[in-house]
LUMVORO-560335 format. One record per atom (N, C-alpha, C, O): residue number from 0; residue in three letters; atom name; x, y, z. Coordinates in pm, whole numbers, plus 32768, in hexadecimal, padded with zeros to 4 digits. Example, Ala and Ser with C-alpha at 12.3 -4.5 7.8 and 13.67 -1.06 7.14 Angstrom:
r resi: 0&resn: ALA&name: N&c1: 8527&c2: 7DC7&c3: 830C
r resi: 0&resn: ALA&name: CA&c1: 84CE&c2: 7E3E&c3: 830C
r resi: 0&resn: ALA&name: C&c1: 8528&c2: 7EB6&c3: 830C
r resi: 0&resn: ALA&name: O&c1: 8590&c2: 7EB4&c3: 834E
r resi: 1&resn: SER&name: N&c1: 8505&c2: 7F1F&c3: 82C4
r resi: 1&resn: SER&name: CA&c1: 8557&c2: 7F96&c3: 82CA
r resi: 1&resn: SER&name: C&c1: 850A&c2: 8003&c3: 8313
r resi: 1&resn: SER&name: O&c1: 853D&c2: 8072&c3: 8324
END
This chain:
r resi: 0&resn: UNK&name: N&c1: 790E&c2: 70E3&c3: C6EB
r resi: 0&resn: UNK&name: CA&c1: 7972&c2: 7149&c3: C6D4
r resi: 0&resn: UNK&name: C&c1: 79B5&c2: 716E&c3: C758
r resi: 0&resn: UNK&name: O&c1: 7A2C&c2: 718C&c3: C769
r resi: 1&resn: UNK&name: N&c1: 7950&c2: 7168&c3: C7B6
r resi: 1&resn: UNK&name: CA&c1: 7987&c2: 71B2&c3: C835
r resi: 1&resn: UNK&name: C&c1: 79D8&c2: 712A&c3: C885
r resi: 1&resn: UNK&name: O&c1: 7A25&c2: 714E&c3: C8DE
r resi: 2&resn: UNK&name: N&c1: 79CE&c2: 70AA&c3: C872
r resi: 2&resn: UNK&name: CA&c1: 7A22&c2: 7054&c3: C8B9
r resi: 2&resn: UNK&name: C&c1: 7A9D&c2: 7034&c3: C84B
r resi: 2&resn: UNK&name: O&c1: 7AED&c2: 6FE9&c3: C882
r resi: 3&resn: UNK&name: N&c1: 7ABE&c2: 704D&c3: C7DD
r resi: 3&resn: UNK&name: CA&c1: 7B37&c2: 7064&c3: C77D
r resi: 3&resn: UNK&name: C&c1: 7B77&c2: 70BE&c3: C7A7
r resi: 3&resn: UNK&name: O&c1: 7BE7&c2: 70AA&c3: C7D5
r resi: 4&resn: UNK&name: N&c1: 7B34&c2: 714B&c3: C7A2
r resi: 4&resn: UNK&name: CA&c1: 7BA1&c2: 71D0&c3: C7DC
r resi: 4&resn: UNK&name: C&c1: 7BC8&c2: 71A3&c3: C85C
r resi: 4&resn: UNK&name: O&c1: 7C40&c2: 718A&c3: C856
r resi: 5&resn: UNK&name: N&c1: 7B9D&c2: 718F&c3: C8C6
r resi: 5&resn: UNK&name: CA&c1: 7B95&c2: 7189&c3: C960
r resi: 5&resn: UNK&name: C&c1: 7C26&c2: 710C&c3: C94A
r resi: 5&resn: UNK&name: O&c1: 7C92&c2: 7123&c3: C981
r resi: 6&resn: UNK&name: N&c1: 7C12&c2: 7095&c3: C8F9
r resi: 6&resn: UNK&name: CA&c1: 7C96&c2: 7023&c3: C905
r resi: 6&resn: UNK&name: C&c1: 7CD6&c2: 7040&c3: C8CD
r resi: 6&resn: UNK&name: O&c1: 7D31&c2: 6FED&c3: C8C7
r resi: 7&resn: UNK&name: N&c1: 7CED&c2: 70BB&c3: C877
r resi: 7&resn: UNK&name: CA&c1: 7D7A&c2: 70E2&c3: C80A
r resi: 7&resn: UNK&name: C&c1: 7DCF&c2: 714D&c3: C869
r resi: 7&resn: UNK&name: O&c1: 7E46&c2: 716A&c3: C85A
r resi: 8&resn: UNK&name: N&c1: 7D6E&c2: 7183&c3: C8D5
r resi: 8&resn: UNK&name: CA&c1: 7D8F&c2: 7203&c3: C909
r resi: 8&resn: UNK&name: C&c1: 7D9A&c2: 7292&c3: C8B3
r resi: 8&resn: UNK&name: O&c1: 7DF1&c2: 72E7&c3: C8C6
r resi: 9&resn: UNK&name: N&c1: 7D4A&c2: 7297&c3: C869
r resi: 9&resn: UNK&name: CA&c1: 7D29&c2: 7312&c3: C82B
r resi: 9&resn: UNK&name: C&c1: 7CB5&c2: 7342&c3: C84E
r resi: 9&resn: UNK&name: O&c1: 7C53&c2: 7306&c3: C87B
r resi: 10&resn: UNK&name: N&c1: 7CC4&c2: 73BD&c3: C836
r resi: 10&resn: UNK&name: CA&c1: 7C51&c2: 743E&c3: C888
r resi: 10&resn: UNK&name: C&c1: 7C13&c2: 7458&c3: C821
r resi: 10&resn: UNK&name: O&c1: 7BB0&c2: 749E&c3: C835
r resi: 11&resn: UNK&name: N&c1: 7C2E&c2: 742E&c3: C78B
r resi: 11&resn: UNK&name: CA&c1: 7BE5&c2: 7492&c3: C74A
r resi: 11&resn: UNK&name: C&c1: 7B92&c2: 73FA&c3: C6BF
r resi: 11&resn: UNK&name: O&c1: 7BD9&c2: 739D&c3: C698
r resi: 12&resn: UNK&name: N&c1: 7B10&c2: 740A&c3: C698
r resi: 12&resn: UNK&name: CA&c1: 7ADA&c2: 73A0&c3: C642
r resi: 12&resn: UNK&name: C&c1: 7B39&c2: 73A6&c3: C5B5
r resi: 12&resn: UNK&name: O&c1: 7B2F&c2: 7349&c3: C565
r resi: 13&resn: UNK&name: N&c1: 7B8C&c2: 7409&c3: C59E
r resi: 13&resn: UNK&name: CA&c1: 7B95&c2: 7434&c3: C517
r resi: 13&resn: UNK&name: C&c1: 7C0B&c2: 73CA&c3: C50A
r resi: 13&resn: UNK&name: O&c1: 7C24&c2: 7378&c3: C4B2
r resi: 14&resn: UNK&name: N&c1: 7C6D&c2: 73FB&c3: C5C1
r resi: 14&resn: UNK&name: CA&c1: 7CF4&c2: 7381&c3: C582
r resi: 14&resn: UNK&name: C&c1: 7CC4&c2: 72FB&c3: C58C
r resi: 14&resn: UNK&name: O&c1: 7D09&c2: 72A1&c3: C55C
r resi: 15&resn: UNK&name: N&c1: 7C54&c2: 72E2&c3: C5C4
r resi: 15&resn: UNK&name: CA&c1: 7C35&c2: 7237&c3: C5AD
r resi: 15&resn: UNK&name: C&c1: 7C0C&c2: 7227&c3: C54B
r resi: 15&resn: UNK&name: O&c1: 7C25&c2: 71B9&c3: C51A
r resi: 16&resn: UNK&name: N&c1: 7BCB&c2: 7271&c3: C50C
r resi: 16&resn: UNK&name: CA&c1: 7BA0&c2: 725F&c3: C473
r resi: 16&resn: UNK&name: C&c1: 7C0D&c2: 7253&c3: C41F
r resi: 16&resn: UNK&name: O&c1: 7C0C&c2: 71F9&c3: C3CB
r resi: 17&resn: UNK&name: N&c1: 7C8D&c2: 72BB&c3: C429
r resi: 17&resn: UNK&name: CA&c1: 7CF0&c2: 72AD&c3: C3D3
r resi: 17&resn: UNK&name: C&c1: 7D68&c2: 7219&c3: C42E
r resi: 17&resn: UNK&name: O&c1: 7DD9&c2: 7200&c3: C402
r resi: 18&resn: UNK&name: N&c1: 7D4E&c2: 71FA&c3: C463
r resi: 18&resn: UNK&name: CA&c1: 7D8C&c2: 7190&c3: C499
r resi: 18&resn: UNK&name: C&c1: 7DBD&c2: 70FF&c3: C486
r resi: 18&resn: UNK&name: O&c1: 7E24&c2: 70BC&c3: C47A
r resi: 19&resn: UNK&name: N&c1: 7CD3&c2: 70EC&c3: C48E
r resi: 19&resn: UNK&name: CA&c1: 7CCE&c2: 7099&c3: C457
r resi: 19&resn: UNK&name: C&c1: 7CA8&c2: 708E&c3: C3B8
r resi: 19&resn: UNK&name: O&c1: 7C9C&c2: 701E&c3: C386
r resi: 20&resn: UNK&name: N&c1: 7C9C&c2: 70DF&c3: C383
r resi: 20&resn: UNK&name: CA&c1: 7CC8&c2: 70DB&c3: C2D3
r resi: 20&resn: UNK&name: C&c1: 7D40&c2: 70BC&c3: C2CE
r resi: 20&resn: UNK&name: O&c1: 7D4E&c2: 7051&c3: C294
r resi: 21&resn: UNK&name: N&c1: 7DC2&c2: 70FC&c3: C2FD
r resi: 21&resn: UNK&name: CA&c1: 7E38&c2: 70C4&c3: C2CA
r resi: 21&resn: UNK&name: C&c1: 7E59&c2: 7003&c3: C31A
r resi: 21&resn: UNK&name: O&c1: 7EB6&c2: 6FB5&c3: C303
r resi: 22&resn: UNK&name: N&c1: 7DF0&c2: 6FF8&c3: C36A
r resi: 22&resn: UNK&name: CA&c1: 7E41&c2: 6F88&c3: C387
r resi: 22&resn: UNK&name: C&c1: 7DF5&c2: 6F08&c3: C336
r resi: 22&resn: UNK&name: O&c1: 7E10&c2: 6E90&c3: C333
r resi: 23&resn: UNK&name: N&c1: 7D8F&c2: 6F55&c3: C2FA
r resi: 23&resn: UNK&name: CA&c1: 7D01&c2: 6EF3&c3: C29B
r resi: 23&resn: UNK&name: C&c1: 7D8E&c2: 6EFD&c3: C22A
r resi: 23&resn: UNK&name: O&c1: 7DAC&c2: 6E8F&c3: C1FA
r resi: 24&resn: UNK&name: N&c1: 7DD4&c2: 6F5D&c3: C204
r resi: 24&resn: UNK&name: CA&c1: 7E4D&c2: 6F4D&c3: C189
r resi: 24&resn: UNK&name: C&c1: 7EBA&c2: 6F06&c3: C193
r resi: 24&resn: UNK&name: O&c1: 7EFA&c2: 6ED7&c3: C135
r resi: 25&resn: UNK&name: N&c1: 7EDA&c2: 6EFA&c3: C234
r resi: 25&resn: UNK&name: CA&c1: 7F82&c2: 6EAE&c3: C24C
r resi: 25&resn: UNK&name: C&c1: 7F53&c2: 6E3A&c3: C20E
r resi: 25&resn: UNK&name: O&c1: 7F7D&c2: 6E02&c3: C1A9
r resi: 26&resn: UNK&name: N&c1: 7EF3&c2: 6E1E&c3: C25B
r resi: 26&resn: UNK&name: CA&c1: 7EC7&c2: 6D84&c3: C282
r resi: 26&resn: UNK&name: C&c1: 7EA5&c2: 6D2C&c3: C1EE
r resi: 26&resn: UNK&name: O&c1: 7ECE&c2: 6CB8&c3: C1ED
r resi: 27&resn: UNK&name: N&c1: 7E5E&c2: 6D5E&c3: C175
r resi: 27&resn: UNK&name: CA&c1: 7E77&c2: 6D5C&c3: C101
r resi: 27&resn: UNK&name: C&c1: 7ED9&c2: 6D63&c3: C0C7
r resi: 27&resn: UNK&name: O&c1: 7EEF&c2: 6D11&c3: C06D
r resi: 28&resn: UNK&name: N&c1: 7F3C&c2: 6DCD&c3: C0E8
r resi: 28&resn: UNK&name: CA&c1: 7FBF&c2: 6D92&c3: C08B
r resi: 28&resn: UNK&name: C&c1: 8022&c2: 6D25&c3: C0EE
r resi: 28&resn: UNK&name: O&c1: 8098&c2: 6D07&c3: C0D9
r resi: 29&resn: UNK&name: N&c1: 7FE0&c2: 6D03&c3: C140
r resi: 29&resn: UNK&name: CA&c1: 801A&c2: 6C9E&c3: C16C
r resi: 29&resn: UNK&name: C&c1: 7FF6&c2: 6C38&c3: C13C
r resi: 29&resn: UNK&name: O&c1: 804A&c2: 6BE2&c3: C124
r resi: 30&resn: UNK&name: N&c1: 7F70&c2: 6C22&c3: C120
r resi: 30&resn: UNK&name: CA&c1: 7F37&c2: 6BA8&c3: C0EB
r resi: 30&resn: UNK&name: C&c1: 7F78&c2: 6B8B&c3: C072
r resi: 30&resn: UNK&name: O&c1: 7FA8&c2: 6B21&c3: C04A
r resi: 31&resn: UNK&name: N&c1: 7F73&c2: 6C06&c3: C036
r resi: 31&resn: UNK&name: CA&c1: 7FB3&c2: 6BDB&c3: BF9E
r resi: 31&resn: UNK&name: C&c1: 803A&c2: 6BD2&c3: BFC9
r resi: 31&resn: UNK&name: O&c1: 8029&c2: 6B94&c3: C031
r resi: 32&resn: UNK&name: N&c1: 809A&c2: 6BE1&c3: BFC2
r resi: 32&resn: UNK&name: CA&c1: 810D&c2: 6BA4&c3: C014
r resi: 32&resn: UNK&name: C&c1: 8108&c2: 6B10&c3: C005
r resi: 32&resn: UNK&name: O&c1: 8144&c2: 6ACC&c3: BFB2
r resi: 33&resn: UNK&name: N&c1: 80BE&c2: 6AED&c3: C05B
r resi: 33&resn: UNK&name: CA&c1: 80D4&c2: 6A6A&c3: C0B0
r resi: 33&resn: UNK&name: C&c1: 80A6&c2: 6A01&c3: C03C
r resi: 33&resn: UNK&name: O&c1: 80DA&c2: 6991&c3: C03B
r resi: 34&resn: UNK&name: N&c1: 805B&c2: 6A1D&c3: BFF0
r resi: 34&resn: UNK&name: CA&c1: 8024&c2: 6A06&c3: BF62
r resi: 34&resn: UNK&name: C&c1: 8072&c2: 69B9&c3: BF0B
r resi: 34&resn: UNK&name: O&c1: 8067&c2: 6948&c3: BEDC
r resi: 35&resn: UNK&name: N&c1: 8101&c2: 6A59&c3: BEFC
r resi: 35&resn: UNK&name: CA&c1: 8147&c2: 6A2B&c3: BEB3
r resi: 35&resn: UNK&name: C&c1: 81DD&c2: 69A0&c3: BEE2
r resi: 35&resn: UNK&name: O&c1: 823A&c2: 6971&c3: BEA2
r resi: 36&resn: UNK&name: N&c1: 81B1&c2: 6990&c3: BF5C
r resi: 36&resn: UNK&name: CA&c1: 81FF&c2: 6943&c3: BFB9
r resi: 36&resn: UNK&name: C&c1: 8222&c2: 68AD&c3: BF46
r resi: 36&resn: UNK&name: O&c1: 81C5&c2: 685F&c3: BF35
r resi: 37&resn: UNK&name: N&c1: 8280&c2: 689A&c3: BF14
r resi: 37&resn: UNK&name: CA&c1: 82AF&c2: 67F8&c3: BEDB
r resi: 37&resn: UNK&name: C&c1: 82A6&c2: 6808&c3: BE60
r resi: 37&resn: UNK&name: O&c1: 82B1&c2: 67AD&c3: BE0D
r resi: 38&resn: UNK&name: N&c1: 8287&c2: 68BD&c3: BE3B
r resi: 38&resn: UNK&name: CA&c1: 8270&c2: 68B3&c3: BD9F
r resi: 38&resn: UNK&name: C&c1: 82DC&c2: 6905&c3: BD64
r resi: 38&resn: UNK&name: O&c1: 82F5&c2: 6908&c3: BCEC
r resi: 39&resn: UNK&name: N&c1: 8328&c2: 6958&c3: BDD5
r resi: 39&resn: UNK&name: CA&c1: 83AB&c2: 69B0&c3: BDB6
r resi: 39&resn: UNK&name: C&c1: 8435&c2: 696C&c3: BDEA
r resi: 39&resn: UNK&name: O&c1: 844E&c2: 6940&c3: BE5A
r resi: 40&resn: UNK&name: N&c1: 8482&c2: 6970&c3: BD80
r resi: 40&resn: UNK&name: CA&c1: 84FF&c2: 6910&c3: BD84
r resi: 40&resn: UNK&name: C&c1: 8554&c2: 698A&c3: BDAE
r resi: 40&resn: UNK&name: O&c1: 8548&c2: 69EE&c3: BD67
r resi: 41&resn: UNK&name: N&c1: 85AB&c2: 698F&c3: BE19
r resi: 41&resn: UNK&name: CA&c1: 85F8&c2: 69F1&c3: BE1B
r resi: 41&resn: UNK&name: C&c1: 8678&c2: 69C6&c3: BE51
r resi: 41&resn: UNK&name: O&c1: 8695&c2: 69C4&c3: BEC9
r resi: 42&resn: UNK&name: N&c1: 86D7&c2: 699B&c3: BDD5
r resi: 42&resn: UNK&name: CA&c1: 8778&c2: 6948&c3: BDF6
r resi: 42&resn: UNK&name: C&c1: 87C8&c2: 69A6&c3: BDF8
r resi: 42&resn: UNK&name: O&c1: 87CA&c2: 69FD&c3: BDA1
r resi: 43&resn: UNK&name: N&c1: 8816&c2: 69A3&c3: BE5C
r resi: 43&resn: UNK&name: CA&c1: 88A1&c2: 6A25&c3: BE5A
r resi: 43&resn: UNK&name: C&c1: 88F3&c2: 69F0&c3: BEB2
r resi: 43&resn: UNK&name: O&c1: 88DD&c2: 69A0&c3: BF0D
r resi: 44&resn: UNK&name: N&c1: 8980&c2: 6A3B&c3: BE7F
r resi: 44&resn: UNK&name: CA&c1: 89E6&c2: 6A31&c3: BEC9
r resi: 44&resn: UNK&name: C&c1: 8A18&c2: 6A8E&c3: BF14
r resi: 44&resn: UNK&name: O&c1: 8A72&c2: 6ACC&c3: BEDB
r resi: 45&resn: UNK&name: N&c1: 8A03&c2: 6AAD&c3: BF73
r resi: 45&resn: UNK&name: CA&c1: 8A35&c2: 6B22&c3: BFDE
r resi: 45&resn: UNK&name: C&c1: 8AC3&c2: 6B51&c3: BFA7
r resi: 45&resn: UNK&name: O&c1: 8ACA&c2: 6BC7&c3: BF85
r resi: 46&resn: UNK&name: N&c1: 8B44&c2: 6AF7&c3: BF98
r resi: 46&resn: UNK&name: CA&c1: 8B9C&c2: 6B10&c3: BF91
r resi: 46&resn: UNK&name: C&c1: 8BCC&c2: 6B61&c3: BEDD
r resi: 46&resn: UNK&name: O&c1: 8C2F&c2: 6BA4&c3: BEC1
r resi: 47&resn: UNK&name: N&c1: 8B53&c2: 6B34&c3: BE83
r resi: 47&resn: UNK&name: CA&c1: 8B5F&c2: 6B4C&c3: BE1F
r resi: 47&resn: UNK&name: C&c1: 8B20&c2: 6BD5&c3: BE0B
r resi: 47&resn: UNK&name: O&c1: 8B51&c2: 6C17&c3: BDAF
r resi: 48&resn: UNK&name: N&c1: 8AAF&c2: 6C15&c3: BE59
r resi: 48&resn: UNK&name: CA&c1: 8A76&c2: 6C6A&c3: BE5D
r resi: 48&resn: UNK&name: C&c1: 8AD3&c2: 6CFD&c3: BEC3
r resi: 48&resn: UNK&name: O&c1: 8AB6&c2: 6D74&c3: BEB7
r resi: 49&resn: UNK&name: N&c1: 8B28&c2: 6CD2&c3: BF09
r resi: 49&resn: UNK&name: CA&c1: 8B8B&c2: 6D22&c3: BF4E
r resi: 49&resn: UNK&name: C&c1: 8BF4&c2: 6D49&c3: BEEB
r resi: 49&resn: UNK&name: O&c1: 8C35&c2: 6DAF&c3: BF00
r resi: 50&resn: UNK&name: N&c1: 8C09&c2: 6D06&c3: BE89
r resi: 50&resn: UNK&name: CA&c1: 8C7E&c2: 6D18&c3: BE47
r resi: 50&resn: UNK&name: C&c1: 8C45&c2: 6D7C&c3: BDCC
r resi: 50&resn: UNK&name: O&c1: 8C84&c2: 6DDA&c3: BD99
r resi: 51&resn: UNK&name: N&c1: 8BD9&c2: 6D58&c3: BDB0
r resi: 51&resn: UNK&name: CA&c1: 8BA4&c2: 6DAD&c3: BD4B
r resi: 51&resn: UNK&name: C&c1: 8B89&c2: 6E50&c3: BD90
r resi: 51&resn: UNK&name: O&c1: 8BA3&c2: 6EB6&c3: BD52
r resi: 52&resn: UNK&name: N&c1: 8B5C&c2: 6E4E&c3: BDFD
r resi: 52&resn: UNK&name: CA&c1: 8B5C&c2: 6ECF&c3: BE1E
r resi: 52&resn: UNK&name: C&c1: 8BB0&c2: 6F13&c3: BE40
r resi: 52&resn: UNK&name: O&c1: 8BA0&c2: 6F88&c3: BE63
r resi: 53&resn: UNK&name: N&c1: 8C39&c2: 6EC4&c3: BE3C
r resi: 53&resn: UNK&name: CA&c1: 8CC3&c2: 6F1B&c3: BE94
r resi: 53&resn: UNK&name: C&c1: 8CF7&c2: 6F73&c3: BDD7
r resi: 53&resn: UNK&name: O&c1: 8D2B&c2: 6FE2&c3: BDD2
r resi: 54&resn: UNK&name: N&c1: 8CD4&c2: 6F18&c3: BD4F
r resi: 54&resn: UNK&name: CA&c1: 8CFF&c2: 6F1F&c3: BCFF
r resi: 54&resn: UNK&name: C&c1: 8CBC&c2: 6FC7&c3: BCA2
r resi: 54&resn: UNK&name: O&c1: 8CE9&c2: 700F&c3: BC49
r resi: 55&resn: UNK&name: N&c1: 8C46&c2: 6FC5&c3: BCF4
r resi: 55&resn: UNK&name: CA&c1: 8BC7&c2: 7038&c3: BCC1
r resi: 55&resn: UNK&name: C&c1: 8C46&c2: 70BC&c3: BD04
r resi: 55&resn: UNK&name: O&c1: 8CA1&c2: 70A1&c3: BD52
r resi: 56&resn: UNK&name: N&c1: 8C2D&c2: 7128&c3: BCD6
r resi: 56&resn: UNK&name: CA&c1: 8C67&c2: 71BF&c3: BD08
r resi: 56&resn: UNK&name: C&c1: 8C01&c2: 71EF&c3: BD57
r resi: 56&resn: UNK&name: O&c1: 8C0B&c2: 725E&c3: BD8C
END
């Protein structure tokens, strides 16, 4: 615990505790992410998608 706080530079155990919980979460939805890598088709047209939004109020 005490060489985690000391390399994050935090003074206190509570933010390394809450720290590294959120980064035990990035790192998971990253995985799943990367998962879905070759299985999401995503075709668009920039120029077709500009025109639709000039057309919205």
């Amino acid at each position: 615990m005490e060489q985690a706080r000391t390399s994050l530079g935090f003074t206190s155990k509570t933010d390394t505790v809450i720290f590294a919980l959120r980064e035990v979460v990035r790192r998971s939805r990253v995985d799943d992410l990367k998962a879905l890598m070759g299985r999401v088709s995503f075709e668009f047209d920039p120029a077709d998608i500009r025109a639709k939004d000039r057309r919205q109020p």
